[in-house]
C-alpha positions as CSV (number, residue, x, y, z in Angstrom):
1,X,51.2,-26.8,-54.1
2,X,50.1,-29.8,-55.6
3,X,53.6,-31.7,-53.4
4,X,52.8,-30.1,-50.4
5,X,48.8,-31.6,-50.5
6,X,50.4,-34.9,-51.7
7,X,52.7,-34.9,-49.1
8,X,50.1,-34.0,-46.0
9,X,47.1,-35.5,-47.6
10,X,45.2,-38.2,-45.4
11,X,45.3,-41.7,-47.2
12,X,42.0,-42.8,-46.2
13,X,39.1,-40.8,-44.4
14,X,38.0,-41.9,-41.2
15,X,34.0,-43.2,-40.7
16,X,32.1,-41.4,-38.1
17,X,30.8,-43.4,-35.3
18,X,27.6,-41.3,-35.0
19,X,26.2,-38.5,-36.5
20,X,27.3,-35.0,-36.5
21,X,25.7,-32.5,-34.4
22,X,25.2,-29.3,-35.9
23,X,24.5,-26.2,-34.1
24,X,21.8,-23.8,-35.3
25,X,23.6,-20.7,-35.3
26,X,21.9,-17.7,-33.2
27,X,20.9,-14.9,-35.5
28,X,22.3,-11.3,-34.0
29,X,18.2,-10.4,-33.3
30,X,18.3,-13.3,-30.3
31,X,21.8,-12.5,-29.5
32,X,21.0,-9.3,-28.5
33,X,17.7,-9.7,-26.8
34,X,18.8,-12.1,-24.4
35,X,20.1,-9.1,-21.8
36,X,17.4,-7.4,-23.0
37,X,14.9,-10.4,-22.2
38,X,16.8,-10.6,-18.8
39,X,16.5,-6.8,-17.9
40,X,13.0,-6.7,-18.9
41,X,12.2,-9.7,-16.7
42,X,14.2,-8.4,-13.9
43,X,12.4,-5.0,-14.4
44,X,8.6,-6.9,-14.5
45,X,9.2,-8.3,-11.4
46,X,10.7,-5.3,-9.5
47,X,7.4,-3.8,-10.7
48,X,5.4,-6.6,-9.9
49,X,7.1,-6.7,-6.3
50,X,6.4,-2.8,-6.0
51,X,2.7,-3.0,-6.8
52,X,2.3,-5.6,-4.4
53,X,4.0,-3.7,-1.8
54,X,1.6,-0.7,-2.4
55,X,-1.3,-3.0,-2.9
56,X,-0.3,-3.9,0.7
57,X,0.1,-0.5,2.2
58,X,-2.7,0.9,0.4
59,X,-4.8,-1.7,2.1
60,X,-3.7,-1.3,5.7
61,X,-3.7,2.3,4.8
62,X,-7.4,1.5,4.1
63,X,-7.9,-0.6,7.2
64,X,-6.3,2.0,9.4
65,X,-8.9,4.9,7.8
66,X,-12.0,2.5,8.8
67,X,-10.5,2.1,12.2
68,X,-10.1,6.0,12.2
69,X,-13.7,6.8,10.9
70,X,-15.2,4.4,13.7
71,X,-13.2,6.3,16.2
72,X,-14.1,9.6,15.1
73,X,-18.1,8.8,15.1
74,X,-17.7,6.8,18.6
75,X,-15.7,10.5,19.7
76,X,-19.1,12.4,18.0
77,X,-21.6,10.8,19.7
78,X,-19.9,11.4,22.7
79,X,-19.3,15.0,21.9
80,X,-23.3,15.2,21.1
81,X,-24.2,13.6,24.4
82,X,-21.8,15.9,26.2
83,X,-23.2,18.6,24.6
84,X,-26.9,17.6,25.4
85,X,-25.8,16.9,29.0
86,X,-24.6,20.8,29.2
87,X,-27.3,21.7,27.8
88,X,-29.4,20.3,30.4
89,X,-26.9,21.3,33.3
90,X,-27.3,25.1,31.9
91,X,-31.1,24.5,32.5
92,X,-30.8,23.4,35.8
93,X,-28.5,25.9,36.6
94,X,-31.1,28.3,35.0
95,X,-34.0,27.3,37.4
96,X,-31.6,27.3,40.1
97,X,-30.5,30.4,40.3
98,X,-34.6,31.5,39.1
99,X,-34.8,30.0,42.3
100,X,-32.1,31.6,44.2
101,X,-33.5,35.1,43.0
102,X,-37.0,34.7,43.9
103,X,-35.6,33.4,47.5
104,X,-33.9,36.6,47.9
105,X,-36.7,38.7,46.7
106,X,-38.7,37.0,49.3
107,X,-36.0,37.3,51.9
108,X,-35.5,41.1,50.9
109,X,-39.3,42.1,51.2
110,X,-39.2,40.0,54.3
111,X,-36.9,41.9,55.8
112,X,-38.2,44.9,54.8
113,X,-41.5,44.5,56.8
């Protein structure tokens, strides 16, 4: 063994021209979480992107109600006022025809004499 390391052995060792670089060696724990880091992140802002897109509909969902609640008091006023305009037709329409009867009572005992 000893002819073999004799025979192959360097005479002289070469001097480095600058200092080694040595790597820090990545422990298993951050081996791993790296995809995991990367599919969380990925995951946070699908859910961030999903929440902002309801936030979104929610609030023209919101804006569209308002705009719904307006019309519905602007189409119950109007329903009130029709309703009070009736109501005063069928009055008139009450003293007319009062009218119409006591004409005809008069026309009847007119006739009748």
């Amino acid at each position: 063994m000893e002819d073999v390391y004799a025979a192959n052995a360097p005479t002289e060792f070469p001097a480095p021209k600058e200092q080694p670089k040595i790597e820090e060696p990545i422990n298993m724990e951050e081996k791993q979480n790296g995809p995991m880091k990367e599919t969380v992140d990925r995951w946070k802002k699908e859910i961030l992107d999903k929440i902002q897109y309801l936030k979104e509909n929610f609030d023209q969902a919101s804006h569209d109600r308002e705009a719904l609640s307006q019309e519905i008091d602007r189409l119950k006023e109007e329903l009130s006022n029709s309703q009070e305009r009736a109501q005063a037709l069928d009055k008139k329409l009450a003293e007319t025809m009062e009218t119409f009867n006591n004409l005809l009572d008069e026309v009847s005992g007119a006739l009748r004499t």
